[in-house]
N, C-alpha and C positions, 0 to 999 in steps of 0.2 A: 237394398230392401225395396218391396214392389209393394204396394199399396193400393186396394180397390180406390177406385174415385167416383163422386158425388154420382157422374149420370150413370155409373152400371148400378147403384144403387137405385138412381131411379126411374130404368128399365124394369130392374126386378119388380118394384112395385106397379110398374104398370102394365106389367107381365099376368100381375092378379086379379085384373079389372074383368077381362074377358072371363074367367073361373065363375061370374056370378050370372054368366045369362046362356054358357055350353052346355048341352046334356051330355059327352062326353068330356069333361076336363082333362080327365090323366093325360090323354094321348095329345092336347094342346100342351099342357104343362110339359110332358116329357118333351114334345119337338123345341116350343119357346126357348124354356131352359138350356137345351143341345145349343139352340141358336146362341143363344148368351154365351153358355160357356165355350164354346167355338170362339167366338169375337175376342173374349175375355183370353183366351190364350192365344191368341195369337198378337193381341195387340202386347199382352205380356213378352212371348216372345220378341219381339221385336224392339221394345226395349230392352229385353237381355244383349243384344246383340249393341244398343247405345252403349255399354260400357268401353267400347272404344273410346269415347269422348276424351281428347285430349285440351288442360287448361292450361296454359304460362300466363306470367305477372311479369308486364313492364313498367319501371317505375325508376326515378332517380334513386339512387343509395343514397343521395342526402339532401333530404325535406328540408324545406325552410320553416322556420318558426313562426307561425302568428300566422301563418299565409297557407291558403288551399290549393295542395299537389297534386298534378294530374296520375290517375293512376290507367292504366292499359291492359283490359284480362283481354289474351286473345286466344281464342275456341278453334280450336282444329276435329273436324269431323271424317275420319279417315272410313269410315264405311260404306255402304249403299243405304243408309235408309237416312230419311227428315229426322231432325232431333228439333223437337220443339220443349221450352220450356224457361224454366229462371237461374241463375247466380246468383251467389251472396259469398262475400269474399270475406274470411276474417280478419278485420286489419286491428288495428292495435288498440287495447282499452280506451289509454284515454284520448283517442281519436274522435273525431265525428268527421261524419260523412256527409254528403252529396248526394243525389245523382244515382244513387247503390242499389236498387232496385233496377236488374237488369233482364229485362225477358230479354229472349232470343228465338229465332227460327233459322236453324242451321240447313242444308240442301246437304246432299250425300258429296265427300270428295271438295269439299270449300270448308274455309277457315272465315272468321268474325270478329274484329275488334271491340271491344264495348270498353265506356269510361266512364271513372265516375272521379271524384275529388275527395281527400281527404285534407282535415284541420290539425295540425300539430299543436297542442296549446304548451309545451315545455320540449328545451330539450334534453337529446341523450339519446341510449340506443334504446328498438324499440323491434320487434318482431311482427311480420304476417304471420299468419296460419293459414288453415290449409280453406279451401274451395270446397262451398255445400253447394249443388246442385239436386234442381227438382224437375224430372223431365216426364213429360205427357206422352200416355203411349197417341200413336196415330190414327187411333179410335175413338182416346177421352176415357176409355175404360181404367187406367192403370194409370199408377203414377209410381215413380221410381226414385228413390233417394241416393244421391251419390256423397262423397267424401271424398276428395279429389286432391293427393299432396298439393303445396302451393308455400310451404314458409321458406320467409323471407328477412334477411336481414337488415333493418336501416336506418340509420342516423340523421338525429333533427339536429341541425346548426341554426347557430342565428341567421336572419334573414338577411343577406344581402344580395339579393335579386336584383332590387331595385336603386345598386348602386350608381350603372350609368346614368339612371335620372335625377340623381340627386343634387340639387340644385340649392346653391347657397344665394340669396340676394343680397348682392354684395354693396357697401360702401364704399369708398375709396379704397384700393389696396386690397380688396379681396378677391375671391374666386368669384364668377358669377356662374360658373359652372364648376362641378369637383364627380368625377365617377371617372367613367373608361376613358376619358377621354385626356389625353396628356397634355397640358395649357400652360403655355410659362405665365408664374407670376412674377411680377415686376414690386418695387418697391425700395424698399432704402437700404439695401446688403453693402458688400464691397467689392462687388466683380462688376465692374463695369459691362451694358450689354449691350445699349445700342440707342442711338436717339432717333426721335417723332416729333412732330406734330405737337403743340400745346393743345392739350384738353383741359376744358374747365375746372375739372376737378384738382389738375397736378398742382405740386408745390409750387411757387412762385422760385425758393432758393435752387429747382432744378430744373430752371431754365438757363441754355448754356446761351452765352451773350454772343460769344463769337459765330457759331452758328447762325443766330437770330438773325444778325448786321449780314450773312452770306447772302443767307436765306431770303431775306425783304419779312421774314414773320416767324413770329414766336416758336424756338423751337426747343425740346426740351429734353434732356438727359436721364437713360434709366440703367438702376443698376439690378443685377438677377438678385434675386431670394440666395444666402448661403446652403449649400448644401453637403449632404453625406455628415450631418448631425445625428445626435444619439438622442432618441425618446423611449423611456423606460415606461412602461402602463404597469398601473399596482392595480389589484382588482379585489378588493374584501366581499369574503366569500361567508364571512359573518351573521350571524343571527340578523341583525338591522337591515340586510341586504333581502331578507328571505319574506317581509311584507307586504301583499298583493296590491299595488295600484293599477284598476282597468284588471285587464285579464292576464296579466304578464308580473311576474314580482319588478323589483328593483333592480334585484341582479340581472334579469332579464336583458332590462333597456340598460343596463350598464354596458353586460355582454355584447350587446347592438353595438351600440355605443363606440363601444374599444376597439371590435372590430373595424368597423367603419373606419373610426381613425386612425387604428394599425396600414390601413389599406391606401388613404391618403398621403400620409406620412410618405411611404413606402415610393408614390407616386411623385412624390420632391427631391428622390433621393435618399431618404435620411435612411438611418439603421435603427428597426423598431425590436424594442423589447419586452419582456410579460414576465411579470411576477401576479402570483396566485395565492393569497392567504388567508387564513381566517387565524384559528388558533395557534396554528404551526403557518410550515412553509408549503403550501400544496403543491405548485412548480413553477418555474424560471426558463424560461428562455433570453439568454442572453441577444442582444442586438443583433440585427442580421437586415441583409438587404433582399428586396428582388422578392419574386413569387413564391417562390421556396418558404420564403422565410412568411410568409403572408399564411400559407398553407397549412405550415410550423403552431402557427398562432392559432387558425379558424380550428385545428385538431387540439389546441390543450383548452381550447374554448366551449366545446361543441356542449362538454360534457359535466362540465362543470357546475355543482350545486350550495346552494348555502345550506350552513350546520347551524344549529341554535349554540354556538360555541359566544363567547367574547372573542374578537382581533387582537391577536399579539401585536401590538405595532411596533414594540422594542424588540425583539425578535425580527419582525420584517425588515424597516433600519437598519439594523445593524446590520442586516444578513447582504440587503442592498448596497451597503455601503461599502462593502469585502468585495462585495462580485463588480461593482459597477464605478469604478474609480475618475474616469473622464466627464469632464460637465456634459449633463444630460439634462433635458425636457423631464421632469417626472411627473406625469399625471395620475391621482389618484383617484379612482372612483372608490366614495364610500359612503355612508351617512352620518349625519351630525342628528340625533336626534338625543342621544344615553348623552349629558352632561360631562359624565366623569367619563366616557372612552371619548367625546369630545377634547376636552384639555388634554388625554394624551395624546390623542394625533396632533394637538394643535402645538404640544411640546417636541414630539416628534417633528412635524413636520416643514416648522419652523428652523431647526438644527441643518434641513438639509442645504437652508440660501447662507454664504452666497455662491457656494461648491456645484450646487445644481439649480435648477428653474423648478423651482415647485410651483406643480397647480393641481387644485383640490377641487375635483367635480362632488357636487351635490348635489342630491336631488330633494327638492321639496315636495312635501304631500300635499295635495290638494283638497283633501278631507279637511286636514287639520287646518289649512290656510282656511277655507270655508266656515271652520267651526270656528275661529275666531273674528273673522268676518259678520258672523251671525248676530243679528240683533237679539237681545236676551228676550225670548217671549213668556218663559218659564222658568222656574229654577233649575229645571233639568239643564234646560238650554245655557245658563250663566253659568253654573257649576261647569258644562261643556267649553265655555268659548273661555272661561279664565283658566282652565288647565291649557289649549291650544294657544291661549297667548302666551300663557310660557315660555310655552315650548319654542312658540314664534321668536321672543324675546332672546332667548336661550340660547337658539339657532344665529339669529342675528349678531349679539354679540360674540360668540365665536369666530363667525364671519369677518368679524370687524377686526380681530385678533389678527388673525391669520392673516388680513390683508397688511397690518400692521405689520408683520416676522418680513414680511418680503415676497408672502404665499400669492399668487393669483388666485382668483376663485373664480369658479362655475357655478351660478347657483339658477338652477332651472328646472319645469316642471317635468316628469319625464318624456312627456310627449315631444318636447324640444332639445331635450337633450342633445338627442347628436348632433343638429345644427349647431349647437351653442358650443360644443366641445368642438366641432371642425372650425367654427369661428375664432375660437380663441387660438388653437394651433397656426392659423393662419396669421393670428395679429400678431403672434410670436415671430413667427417666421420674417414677416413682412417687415418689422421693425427692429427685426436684427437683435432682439432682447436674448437671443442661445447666446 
């Protein structure tokens, strides 16, 4: 589509001005006009011939969540003339953008990179469309609309970009680094691995004597972390999971979460596995080692949504307990907030020690914690903070249950989550409690 533009508009009018002081007009108006519409088509022309203009989209096929992806339109101008003008790329509703106002001024026979970033706020799969292009003839006279194919397919995973730098600060016994980087941890297993040097922090009973007396000084005995252990991730995919804390629900940072420690795990050795459920059984992956099986997981993850359903948990249990027969690490991310699907999981999940290591990540709101925080200034306000202390109450002593069956617990705000789930894996690990 070619478009008159603003300045031939306001030529014509000032094409009028001289009409009020010629004694002849016509024969200025007819030459003016010729002049005009000479310009006017040829500048037209010359746009017809930008229909060359060729667009491609570079871009990862899988965005990370929460975080801004680079995106790559690159302009190929295979003609002889300038294409001067703007893009606007269609990316996916609930995206936002960057950066996306892209002019350009192309030279004849040269190609142009331009970027801009987009926001994933969920994920799952998601589509480009196609390239609107607005290009200026080389006069100013004309403007031309293009429609340029350009869709794309691409998948938002949870974010783990930022794995290699994730950084545990560790206590005695833990990682003080955990991502790309492969670190033996040491601690109290039963494979003996190698002795050092006394550091402040080691036990005093793993100081070996004969050494010491070799040595003239304290020297101390470590044994590796067990490895090629089984951890099962349960992941409730539940109404309770589907509640917005920040900009991300629950399941979100669970999803983080799991993955993250799918990925760690993986990094120890052990054989990680995934169960998916809410009312039924959504999916299973059985234990598996090695990247493959990392892969296995980030793809039954990617996609994954919560349903305003209730959680089977006698269903899950049981289904776990058919497939999964060897003691396993079972970690569960869900919520404790519904009293009565509380007592069942705390029925359930108690059943699973001393056969398996249960632990039960939860996440606390920060609303509610806040609202019973809250000094009563109103009755709005008391009526608010004595319903959140309930709930606080409510939440707590379940807490208190489940530590009681044999359960570990996680109990953290989401934003801490994954530390506090890689911390506790590790305390596992490190004290030999598989």
């Amino acid at each position: 589509m070619i478009l008159i533009s603003g300045r031939l508009v306001l030529l014509c009018l000032l094409g009028a001005i001289p009409l009020l002081f010629l004694s002849h007009p016509l024969s200025f108006l007819l030459l003016y006009n010729g002049a005009i519409l000479a310009l006017f088509a040829t500048d037209a022309w010359i746009l017809i011939a930008a229909s060359a203009l060729r667009i491609s989209r570079q871009c990862d096929s899988k965005f990370a969540l929460g975080e801004y992806n680079r995106v790559t339109l690159i302009l190929d101008n295979p003609s002889r003339t300038w294409m001067r003008g703007e893009v606007r790329d269609d990316y996916p509703d609930p995206f936002t953008a960057r950066g996306d106002d892209l002019p350009f001024a192309l030279p004849p026979f040269s190609s142009l990179e331009l970027h801009y970033e987009v926001l994933a706020p969920e994920r799952g799969n998601f589509r480009f469309g196609k390239f609107h292009v607005k290009l200026q003839g080389p006069l100013g006279m004309t403007v031309r609309l293009l429609v340029l194919p350009g869709e794309q397919e691409i998948k938002v995973y949870p974010n783990i970009r930022g794995l290699s730098k994730f950084d545990l600060l560790a206590r005695r016994g833990r990682l003080t680094e955990v991502g790309m980087k492969s670190a033996k941890v040491y601690g109290v297993g039963t494979e003996f691995d190698s002795l050092r040097e006394y550091q402040p922090d080691d036990e005093y009973r793993k100081i070996n004597w004969k050494a010491t007396a070799r040595k003239g000084k304290l020297i101390t005995q470590h044994y590796e972390i067990e490895r090629s252990q089984n951890l099962v991730i349960l992941l409730d995919a539940g109404r309770m999971m589907a509640s917005q804390i920040g900009d991300m629900s629950k399941l979100d940072h669970a999803v983080n979460a799991a993955l993250i420690l799918s990925y760690v795990a993986a990094k120890k050795d052990d054989r990680v596995g995934l169960l998916v459920f809410a009312d039924q059984i959504r999916s299973y992956l059985p234990p598996g080692k090695g990247k493959r099986q990392i892969s296995l997981i980030a793809e039954a993850l990617y996609n994954v949504k919560s349903e305003l359903v209730e959680p089977d948990y006698g269903t899950t249990f049981r289904y776990l307990a058919h497939k999964c027969r060897k003691r396993s690490l079972i970690v569960v991310f869900t919520d404790l907030v519904d009293s009565e699907e509380s007592a069942a999981l705390f029925s359930y999940l108690g059943s699973l020690y001393p056969v398996h290591l249960p632990v039960c990540v939860a996440m606390s709101d920060p609303l509610i914690q806040n609202a019973a925080d809250q000094p009563p200034a109103s009755l709005e306000t008391v009526y608010r903070k004595a319903v959140a202390e309930q709930v606080v109450e409510q939440r707590e002593r379940t807490l208190s249950l489940l530590k009681g069956r044999g359960v570990l617990v996680v109990d953290s705000p989401p934003s801490e989550i994954t530390p506090s789930v890689i911390n506790k894996y590790l305390e596992i690990k490190i004290r030999s409690m598989l």
